[in-house]
N, C-alpha and C positions, 0 to 999 in steps of 0.2 A: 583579112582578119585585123580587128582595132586591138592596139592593144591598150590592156587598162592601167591606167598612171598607179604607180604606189604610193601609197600616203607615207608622209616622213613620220620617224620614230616620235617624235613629238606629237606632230596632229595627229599619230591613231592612239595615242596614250591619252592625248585628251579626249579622242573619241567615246575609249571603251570606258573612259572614267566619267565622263557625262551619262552613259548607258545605264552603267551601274547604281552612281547615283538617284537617276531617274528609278531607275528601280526598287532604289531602297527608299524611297519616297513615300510618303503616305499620299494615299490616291485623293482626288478633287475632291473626293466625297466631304471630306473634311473630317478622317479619320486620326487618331494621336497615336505614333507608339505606345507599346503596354508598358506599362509601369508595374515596377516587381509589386509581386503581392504584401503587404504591410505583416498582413498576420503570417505569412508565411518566414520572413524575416524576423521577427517575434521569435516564433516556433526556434527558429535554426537557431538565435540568441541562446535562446534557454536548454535545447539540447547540449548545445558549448559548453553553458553553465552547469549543469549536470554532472558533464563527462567532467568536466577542471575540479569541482566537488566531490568525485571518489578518490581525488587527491594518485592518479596515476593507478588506479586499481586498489589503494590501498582498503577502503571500506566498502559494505555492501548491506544491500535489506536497508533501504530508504523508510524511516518510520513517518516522519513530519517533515514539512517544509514549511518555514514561518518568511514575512517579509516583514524587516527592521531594516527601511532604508537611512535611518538614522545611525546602526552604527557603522557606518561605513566612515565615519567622523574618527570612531576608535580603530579599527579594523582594517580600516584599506577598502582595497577591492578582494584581498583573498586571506581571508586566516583559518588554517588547521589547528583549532583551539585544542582541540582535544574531549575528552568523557568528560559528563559534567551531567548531573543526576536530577537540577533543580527541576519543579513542574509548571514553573508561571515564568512568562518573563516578557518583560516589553507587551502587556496586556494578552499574552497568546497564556491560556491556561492548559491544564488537563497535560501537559509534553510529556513525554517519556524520556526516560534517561538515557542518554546515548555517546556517540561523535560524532561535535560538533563542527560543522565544518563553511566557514562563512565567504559567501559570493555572493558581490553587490549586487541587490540588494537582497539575498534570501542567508537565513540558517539553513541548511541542511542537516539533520539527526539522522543518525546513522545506526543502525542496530550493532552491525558485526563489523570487527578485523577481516579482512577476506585471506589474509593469513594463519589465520589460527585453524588447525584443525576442526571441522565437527563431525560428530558424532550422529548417525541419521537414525533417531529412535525408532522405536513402532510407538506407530499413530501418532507420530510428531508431525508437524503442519510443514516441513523438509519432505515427509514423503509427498506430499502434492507437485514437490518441482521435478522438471523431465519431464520426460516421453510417460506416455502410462505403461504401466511394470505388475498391473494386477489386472487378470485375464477370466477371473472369475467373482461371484455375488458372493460376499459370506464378509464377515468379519477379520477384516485379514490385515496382518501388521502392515504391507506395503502402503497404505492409505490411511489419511489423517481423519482421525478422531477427536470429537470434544473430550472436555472430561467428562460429563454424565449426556446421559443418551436424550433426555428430555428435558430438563431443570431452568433450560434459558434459552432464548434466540444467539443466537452464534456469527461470526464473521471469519473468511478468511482471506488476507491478504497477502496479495502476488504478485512481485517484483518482476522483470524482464531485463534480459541484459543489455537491448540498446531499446529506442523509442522505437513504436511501428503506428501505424494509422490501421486499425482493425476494422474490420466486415463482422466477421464476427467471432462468439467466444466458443471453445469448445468446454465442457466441463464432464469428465469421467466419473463420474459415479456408482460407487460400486457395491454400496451396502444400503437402503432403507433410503431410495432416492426419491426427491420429489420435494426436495426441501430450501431450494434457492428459489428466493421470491424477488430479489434486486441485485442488479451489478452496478455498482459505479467504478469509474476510472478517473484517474486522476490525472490533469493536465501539466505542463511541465514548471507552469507555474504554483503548483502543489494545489489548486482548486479542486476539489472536487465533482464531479459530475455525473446524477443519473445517468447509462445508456441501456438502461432493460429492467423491463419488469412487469410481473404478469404469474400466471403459470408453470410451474416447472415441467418440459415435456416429459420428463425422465419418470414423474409420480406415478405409480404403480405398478412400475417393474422390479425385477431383481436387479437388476444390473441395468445402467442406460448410461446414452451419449448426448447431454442437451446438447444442441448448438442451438445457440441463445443471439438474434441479431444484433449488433453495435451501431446506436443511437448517435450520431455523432463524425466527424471528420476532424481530427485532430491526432497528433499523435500523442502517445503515454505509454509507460514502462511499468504501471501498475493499477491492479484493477482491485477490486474487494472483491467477496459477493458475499449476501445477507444469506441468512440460513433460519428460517422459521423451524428452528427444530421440536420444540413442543408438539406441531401441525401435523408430524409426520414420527410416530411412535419408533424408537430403537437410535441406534446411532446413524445420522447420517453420515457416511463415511464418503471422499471424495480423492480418486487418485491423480488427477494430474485434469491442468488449464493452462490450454492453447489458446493462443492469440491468431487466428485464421487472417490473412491478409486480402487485398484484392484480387493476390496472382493467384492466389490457394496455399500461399507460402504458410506451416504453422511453424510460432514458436513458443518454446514450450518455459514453463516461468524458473526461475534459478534462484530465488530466492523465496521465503514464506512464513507469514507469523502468523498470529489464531488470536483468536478472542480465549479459548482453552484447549489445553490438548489431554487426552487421555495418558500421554508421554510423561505429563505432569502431576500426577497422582499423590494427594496429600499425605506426608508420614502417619504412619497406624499412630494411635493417643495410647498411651500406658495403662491400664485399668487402675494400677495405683497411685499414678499421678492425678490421676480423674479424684479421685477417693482421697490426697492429700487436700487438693482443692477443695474439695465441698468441705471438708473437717476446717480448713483455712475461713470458711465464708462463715461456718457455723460458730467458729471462738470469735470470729467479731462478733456475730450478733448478739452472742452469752455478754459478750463485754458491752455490748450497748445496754443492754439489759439490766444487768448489774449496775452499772452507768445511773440509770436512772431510777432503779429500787435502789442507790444511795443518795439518791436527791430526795426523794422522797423521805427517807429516813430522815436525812437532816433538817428535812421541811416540818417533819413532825416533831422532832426532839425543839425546833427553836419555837413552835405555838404554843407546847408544853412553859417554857420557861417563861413564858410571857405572863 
């Protein structure tokens, strides 16, 4: 029997590290290691940016996201400005009022304190976040309402608590459905972007479950959807929108504003406020009137003395 020599601790370390090597080689073919994805880097920037912008949980219900990378000149890389109501600024018009909260190079407006108490009306655009919690078609406080049933095309917009990459949308509807003609979602750099639109599958039931495909590969923590409400007579009323994942994971939105809510209902008008008013329109125009039967008079009395 031969026996066989053993390699000293050195050459088999070079051995198995020549092996390896070799191994982790790109083959003859003349292939390159993968180089990280660009926009995926991107992505994970601006989720960062995001999470550092609710300033540790403090705010929530993302209204606008502007990019001024000029003030980063005044600001830093991060300022918790605070509420500030103006509606123009740095050429971004239409803003809402909010907290403002600045990461090179974006504003972030912020709707809510996530401290403050709220209060979850009936038919406030809050009832759309969660799990759905209305199990039946009819008119019913757990689901958000416009203020008038037909009067305008409607939006409503829904926040998510962390980013997801969506397949697709769930949206419960539970009153007079058939009335979401577009979804867009919003990318992390506040862009907006179509991913659906067409048909509402839920139009002429009582009660239905679009699920609606997501146009797109990208992640976002808030989506809109358009509401042709005129299209489709009565309230369209809407209890809860899931964000459906690859895995089949949904999550369900935690935040929510409206174009209007039924929650919102304008104060009754006084009938005798109405009636001071008109009586206020009517003594001006007695006094314009008089106004000018005394010009006249005096126009006649000075041709007279002439």
């Amino acid at each position: 029997m031969r026996r066989v020599p053993l390699l000293r601790p050195a050459l088999a370390g070079l051995t198995a590290g020549a092996a390896l090597l070799l191994f982790l080689l790109p083959a003859s073919s003349g292939e390159t290691p993968a180089k990280p994805d660009k926009g995926q880097a991107e992505e994970k920037a601006l989720a960062q940016a995001l999470k550092k912008a609710t300033v540790n949980d403090k705010y929530e219900m993302l209204l606008r996201q502007i990019k001024v990378a000029d003030d980063r000149d005044n600001y830093g890389d991060f300022s918790d400005y605070g509420q500030y109501s103006g509606t123009d600024y740095a050429g971004h018009t239409d803003l809402p009022k909010g907290y403002w909260v600045y990461v090179d190079p974006y504003w972030y407006i912020w709707r809510d304190l996530k401290a403050t108490p709220k209060v979850k009306r009936n038919w406030g655009p809050e009832q759309a976040t969660g799990p759905p919690d209305t199990d039946q078609a009819g008119d019913i406080v757990t689901a958000w309402a416009s203020r008038t049933p037909d009067e305008q095309d409607e939006w409503l917009l829904l926040e998510y608590a962390e980013p997801v990459v969506p397949k697709e949308i769930v949206v419960h509807e539970t009153y007079n459905p058939g009335a979401v003609t577009r979804v867009t979602a919003f990318k992390l750099d506040g862009s907006e972007v179509e991913v659906w639109k067409g048909k509402d599958p839920s139009a002429g039931k009582d009660i239905g479950v679009s699920v609606l495909p997501f146009k797109g590969n990208f992640k976002t923590n808030r989506i809109k959807l358009y509401i042709a409400s005129p299209q489709v007579p009565g309230w369209n009323e809407i209890d809860a929108v899931g964000l459906k994942d690859a895995r089949g994971k949904t999550t369900w939105a935690v935040s929510a504003d409206a174009s209007s809510t039924f929650a919102e209902q304008p104060a009754p008008v006084d009938v005798r406020d109405q009636r001071i008013r008109q009586l206020e329109r009517e003594v001006r125009v007695l006094k314009q009137t008089i106004k000018k039967l005394e010009d006249m008079v005096d126009k006649i009395d000075k041709d007279k003395g002439k």
